[in-house]
DRENLUM-153559 format. One line per 2 residues: number of its first residue (from 1); for each residue z, x, y of N, C-alpha, C. Coordinates in nm, 3 decimals. Example, Ala and Ser with C-alpha at 12.3 -4.5 7.8 and 13.67 -1.06 7.14 Angstrom:
<sites>
1	0.780,1.319,-0.569,0.780,1.230,-0.450,0.780,1.320,-0.330  0.708,1.285,-0.225,0.714,1.367,-0.106,0.787,1.290,0.003
</sites>
This chain:
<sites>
1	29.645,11.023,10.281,29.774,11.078,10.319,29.854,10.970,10.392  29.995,10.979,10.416,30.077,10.900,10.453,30.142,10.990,10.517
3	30.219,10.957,10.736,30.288,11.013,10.765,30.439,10.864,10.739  30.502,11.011,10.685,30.668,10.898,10.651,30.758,10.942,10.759
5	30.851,10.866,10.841,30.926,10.894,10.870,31.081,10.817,10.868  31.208,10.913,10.822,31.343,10.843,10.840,31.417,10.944,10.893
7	31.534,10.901,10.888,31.627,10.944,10.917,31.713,11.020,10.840  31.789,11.122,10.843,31.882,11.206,10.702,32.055,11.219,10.785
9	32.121,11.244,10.726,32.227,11.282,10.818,32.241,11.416,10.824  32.345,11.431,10.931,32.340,11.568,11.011,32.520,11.585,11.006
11	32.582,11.683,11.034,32.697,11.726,11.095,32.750,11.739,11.204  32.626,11.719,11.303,32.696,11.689,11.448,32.776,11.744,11.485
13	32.694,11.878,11.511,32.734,12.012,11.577,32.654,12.102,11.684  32.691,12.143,11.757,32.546,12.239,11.804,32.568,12.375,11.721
15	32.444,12.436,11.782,32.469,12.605,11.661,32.339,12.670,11.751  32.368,12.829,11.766,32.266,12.951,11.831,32.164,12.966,11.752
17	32.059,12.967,11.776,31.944,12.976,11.693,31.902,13.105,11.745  31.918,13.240,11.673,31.943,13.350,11.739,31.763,13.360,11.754
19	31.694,13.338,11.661,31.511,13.409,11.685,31.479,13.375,11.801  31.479,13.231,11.851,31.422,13.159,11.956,31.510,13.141,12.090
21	31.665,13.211,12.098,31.735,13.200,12.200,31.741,13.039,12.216  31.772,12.950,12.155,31.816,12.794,12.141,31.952,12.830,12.174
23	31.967,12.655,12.193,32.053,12.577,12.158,32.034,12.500,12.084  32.085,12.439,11.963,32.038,12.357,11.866,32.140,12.272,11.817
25	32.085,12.140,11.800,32.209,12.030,11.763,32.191,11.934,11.871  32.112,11.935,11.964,32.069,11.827,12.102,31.975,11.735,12.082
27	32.029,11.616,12.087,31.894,11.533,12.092,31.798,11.510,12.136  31.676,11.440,12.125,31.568,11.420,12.206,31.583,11.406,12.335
29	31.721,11.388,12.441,31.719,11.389,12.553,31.744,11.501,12.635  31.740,11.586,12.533,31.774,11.713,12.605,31.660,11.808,12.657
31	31.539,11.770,12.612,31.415,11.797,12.649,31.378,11.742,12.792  31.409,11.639,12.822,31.430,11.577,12.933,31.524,11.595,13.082
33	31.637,11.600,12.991,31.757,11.603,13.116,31.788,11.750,13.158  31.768,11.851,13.011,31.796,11.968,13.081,31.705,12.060,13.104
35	31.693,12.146,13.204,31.634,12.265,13.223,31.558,12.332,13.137  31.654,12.383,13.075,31.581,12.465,12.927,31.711,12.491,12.863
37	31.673,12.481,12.691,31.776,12.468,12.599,31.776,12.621,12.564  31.746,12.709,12.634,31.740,12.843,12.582,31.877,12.892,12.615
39	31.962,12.989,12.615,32.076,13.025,12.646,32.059,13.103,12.721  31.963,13.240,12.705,31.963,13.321,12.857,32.070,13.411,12.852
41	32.072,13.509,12.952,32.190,13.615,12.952,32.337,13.549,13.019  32.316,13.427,13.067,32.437,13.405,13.103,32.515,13.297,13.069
43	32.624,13.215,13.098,32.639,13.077,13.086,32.579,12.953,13.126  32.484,13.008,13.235,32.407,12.878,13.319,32.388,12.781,13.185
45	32.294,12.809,13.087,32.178,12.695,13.029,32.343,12.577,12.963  32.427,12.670,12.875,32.550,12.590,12.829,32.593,12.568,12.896
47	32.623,12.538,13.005,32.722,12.468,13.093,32.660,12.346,13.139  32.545,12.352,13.145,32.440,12.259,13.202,32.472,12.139,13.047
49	32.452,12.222,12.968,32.413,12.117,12.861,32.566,12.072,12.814  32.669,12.099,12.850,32.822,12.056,12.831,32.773,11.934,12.895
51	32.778,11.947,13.080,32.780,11.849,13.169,32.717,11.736,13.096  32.554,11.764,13.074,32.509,11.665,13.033,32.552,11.589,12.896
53	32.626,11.641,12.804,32.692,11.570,12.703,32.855,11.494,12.747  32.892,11.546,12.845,33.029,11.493,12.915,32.959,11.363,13.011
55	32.882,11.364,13.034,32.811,11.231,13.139,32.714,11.152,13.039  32.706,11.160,12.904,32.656,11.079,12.808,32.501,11.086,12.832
57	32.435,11.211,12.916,32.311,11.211,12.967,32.213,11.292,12.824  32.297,11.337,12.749,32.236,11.424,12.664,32.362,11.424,12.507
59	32.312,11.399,12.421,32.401,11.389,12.254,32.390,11.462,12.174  32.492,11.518,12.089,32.482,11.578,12.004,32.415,11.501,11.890
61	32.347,11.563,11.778,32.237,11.459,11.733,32.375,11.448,11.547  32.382,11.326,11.596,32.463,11.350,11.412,32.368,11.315,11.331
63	32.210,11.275,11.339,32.157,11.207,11.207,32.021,11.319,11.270  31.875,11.361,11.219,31.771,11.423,11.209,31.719,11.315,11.205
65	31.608,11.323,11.271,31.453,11.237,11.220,31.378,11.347,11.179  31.310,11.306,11.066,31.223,11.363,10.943,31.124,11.262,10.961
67	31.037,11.360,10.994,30.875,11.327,10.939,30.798,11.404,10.841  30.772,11.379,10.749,30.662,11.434,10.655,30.543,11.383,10.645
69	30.416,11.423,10.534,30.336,11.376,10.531,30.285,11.400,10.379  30.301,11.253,10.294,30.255,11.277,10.132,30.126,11.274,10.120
71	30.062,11.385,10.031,29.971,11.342,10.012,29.924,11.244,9.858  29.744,11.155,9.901,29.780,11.089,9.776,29.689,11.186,9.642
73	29.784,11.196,9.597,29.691,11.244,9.451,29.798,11.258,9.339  29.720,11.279,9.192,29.818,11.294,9.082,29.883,11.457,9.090
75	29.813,11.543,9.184,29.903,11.672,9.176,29.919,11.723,9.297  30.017,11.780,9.333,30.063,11.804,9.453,30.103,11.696,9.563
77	30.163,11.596,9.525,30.163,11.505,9.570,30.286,11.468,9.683  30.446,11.537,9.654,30.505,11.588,9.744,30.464,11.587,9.910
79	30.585,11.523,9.950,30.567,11.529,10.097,30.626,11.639,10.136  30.534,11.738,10.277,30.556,11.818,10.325,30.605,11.805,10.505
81	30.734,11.803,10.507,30.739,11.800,10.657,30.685,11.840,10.756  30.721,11.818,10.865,30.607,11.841,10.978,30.689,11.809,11.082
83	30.828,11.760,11.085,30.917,11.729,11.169,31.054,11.697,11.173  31.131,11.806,11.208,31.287,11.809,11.165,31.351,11.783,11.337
85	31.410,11.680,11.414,31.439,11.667,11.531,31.594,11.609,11.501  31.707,11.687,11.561,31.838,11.582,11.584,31.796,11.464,11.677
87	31.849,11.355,11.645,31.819,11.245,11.716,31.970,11.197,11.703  31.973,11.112,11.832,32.099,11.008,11.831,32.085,10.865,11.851
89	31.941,10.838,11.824,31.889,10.714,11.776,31.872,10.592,11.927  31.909,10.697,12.070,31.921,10.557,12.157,31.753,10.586,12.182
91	31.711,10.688,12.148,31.532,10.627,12.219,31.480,10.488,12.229  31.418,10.463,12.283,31.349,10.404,12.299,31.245,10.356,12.214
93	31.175,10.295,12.178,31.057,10.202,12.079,30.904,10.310,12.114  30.920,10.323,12.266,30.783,10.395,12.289,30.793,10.512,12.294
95	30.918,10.580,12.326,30.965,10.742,12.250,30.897,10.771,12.122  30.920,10.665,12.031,30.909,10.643,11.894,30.784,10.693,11.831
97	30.705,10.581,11.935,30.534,10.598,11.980,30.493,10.706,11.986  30.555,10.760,12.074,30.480,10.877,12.087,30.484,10.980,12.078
99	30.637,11.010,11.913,30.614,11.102,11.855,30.536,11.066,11.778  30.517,10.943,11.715,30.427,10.927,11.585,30.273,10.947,11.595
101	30.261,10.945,11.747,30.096,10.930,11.830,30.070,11.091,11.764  30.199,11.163,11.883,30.145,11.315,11.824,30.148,11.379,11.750
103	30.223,11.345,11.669,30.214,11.399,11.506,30.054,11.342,11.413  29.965,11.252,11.423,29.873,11.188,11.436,29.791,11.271,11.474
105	29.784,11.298,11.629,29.703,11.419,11.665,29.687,11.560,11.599  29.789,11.541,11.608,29.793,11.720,11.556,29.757,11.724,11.412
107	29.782,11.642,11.347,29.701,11.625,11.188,29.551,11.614,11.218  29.527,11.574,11.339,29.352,11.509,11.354,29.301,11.684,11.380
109	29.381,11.727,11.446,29.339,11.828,11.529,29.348,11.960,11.470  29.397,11.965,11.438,29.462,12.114,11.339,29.345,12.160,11.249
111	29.331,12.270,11.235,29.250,12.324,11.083,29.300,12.297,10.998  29.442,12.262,10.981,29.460,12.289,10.849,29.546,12.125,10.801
113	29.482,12.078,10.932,29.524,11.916,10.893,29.441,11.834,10.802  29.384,11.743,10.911,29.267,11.632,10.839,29.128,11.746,10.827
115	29.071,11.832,10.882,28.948,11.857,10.890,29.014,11.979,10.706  29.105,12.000,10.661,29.149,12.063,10.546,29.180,11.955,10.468
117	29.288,11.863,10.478,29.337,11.802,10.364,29.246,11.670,10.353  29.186,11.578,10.444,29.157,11.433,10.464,29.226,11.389,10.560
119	29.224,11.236,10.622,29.249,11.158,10.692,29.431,11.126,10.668  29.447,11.106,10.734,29.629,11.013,10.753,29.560,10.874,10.763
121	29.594,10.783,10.629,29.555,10.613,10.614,29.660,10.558,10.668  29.799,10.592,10.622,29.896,10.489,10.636,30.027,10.570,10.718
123	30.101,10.501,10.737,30.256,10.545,10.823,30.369,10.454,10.706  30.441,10.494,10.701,30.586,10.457,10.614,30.657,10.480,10.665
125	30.799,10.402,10.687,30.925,10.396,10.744,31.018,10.296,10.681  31.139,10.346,10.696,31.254,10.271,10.657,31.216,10.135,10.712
127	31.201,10.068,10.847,31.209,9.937,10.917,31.252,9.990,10.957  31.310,10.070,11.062,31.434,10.053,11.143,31.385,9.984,11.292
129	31.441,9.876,11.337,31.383,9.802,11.471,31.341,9.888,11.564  31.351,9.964,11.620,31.293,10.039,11.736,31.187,10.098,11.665
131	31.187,10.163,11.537,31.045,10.219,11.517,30.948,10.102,11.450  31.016,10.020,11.356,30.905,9.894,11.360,30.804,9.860,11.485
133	30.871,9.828,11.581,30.743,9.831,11.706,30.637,9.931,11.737  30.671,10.024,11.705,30.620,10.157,11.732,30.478,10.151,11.638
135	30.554,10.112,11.524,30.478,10.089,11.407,30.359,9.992,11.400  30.418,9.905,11.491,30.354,9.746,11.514,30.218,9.804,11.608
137	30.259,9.886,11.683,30.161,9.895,11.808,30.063,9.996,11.771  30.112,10.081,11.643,30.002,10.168,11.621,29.895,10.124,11.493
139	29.968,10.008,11.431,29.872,9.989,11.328,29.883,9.842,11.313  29.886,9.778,11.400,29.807,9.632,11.439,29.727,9.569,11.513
141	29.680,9.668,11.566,29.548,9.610,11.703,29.432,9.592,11.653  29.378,9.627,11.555,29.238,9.594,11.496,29.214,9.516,11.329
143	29.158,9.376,11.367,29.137,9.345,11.264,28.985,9.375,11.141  29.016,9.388,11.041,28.898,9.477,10.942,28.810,9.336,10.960
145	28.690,9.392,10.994,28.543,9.273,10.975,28.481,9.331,10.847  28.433,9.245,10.828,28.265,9.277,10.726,28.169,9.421,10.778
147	28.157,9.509,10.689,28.121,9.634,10.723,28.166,9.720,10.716  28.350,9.678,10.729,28.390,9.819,10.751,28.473,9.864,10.567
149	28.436,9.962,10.513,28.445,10.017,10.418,28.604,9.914,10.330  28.704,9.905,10.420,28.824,9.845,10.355,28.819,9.690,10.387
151	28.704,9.628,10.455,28.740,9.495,10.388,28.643,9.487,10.280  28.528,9.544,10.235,28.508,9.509,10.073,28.573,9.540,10.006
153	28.679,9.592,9.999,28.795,9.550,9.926,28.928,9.489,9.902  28.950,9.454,10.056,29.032,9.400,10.096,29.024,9.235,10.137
155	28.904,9.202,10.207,28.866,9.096,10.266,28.918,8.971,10.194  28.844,8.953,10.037,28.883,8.845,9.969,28.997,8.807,9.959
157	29.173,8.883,9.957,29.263,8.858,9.895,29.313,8.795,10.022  29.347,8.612,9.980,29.383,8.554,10.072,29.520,8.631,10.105
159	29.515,8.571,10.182,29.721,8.574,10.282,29.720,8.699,10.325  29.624,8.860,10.293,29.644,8.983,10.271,29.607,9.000,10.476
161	29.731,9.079,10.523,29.700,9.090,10.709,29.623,9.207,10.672  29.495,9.129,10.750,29.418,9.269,10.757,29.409,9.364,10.907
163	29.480,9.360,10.995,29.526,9.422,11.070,29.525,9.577,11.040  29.429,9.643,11.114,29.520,9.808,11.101,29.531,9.899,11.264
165	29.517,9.981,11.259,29.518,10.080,11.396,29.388,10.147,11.360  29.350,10.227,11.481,29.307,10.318,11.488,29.264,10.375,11.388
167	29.122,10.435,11.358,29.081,10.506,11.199,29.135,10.420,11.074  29.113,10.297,11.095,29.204,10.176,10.974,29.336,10.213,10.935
169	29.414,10.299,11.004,29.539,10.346,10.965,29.663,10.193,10.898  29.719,10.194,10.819,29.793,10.097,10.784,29.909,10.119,10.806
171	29.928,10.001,10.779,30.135,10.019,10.814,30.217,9.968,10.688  30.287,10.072,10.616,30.349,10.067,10.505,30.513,10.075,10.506
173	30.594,9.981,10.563,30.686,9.956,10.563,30.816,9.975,10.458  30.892,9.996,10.433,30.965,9.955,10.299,31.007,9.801,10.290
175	31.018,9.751,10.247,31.034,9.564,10.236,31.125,9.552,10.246  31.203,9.645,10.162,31.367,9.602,10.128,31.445,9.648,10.265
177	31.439,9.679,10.374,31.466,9.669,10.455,31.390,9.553,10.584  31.312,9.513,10.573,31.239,9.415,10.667,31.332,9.296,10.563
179	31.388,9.245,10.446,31.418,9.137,10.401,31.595,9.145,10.450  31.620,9.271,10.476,31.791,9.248,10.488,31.807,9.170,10.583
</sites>
């Protein structure tokens, strides 16, 4: 399996999410800066979350980060999401981290993740610089020795970085963005 993640665009709006009493259309900082994104019987939670979009503390998200996860085979092969978030892209590199950490987990952890489908090998992403690092730090700290199942197949091919993360996880980039 492969977790992918990019970006899609959005309309950059907020909107009532009547099941869950939301606010919806806030970026990842709104988990942070405000209280609670719930609305509640009164004006408190929106007014809070005005302020914080008038003091640049909190954004309306115009683009989504999408995470899915393909699996590999000749059928059913389709990626199934696992993560729809407005984002306004100022996170941080280790924000990045550590959604990708827990999305990771929760595939490890879940019934109906890895102990149902198999392992998560690789991560895919556009390049985009802040999550490249992210990328860098989760699937470059260990190099494959002799023994371990992917360098007999990997080992021989000169120039090939054998670098991976954690559970040999790899890092599958798109190129055509690391060459622009």
């Amino acid at each position: 399996h492969t977790l992918c993640q990019d970006e899609i665009a959005g309309d950059g709006r907020l909107c009532y999410l009547e099941k869950t009493d939301d606010i919806g259309g806030l970026c990842e900082h709104a988990i942070i800066e405000l209280e609670t994104q719930k609305m509640g019987s009164d004006l408190t939670s929106i007014q809070a979350a005005v302020k914080a979009i008038r003091e640049d503390r909190v954004h309306i998200g115009k683009e989504f980060s999408v995470a899915a996860i393909a699996r590999h085979s000749g059928t059913d092969y389709g990626e199934k999401p696992v993560l729809l978030m407005p984002t306004c892209k100022q996170s941080s590199w280790q924000a990045g981290a550590q959604i990708l950490q827990k999305l990771l987990l929760a595939w490890k952890i879940s019934p109906h993740g890895e102990k149902k489908h198999g392992p998560i090998k690789s991560l895919s992403s556009d390049g985009c610089p802040k999550r490249r690092l992210a990328l860098y730090l989760l699937c470059m700290h260990q190099e494959l020795k002799e023994g371990d199942p992917l360098f007999g197949l990997l080992g021989d091919l000169a120039g090939l970085n054998l670098f991976t993360g954690k559970d040999g996880i790899t890092l599958d980039p798109d190129i055509k963005h690391i060459l622009k």
